[in-house]
VOPAZA-634967 format. One record per residue (C-alpha): z, y, x. Coordinates in steps of 0.5 Angstrom, whole numbers, plus 500, padded with zeros to 3 digits. Layout:
BEGIN
ZYX/...
***
This chain:
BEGIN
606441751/610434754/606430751/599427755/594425751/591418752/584419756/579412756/583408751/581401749/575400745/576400738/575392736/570390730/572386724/565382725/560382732/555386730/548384728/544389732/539387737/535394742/528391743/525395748/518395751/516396758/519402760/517408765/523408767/529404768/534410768/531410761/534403759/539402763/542409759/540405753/543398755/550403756/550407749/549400746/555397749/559402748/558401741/558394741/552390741/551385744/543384745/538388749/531386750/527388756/520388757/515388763/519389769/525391766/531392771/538395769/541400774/548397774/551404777/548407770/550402765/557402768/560396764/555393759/552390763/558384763/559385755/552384753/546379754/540383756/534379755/527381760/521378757/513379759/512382753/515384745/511382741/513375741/519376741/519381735/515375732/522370733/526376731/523376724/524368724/531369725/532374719/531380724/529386719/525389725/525398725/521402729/524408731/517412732/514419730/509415725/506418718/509413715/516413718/522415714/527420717/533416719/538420715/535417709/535411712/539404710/539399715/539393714/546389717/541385721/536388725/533389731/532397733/524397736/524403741/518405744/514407751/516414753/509418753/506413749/511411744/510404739/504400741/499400735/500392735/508391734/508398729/503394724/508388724/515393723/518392717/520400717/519406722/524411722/524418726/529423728/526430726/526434730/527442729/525445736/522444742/520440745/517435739/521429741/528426744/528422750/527415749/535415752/536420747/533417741/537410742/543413743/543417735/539411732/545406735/550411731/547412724/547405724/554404727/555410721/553405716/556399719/563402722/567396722/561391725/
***
């Protein structure tokens, strides 16, 4: 074969900025968010909200770091309170009894994806004030995806459903 294949081409370019803000709780771990902060670059969002003591690891979010604004707050619920002023649809991504599975799931075009704390999920105050919850099922053990893991497949059904921005 003569041909090379092209390997880390450019990103792809979106017709619109994506509407779509990653809020996260303080977490366990920064490796944690800081592979959140990088799945979501790469897929074009432009926000991620930090809570607590939150530090993007630089080495880990490689490139997103200078291409998004990354927000650090004390804590999430009154920034979910001015998300959902400024027309956020605030979904949740939790293993809850009124969670619908993201297959089924439509997003709205605005919307800020609400992630949980690794061991303890949601705090029950921010998922009284969600709008939705949507989970991941999970087919074998153990019963939950990391946190990293989790963002990264909720970033691509809504990137699915909103290709182009």
């Amino acid at each position: 074969m003569d041909d090379l294949q092209q390997r880390h081409k450019p990103p792809s370019p979106l017709d619109r900025p994506r509407e779509l803000i990653v809020a996260c709780p303080p977490m366990r771990s920064n490796v944690n968010l800081s592979r959140i902060v990088r799945a979501a670059g790469c897929w074009g969002v432009r926000k991620v909200i930090g809570c607590g003591n939150a530090k993007v690891v630089g080495k880990i979010a490689r490139d997103a770091c200078e291409t998004m604004q990354i927000e650090v707050h004390r804590t999430l619920l009154p920034v979910l309170k001015r998300l959902r002023d400024e027309g956020y649809q605030l979904v949740g991504l939790e293993q809850a009894s009124n969670a619908q599975s993201i297959f089924d799931f439509r997003f709205e075009r605005r919307t800020a994806l609400v992630m949980g704390n690794e061991r303890t999920g949601i705090e029950e105050e921010v998922l009284r004030m969600l709008d939705r919850v949507v989970e991941i099922p999970v087919y074998g053990l153990p019963y939950a995806h990391n946190a990293a893991t989790a963002a990264a497949t909720a970033l691509y059904e809504y990137c699915r459903q909103f290709p182009r921005g």
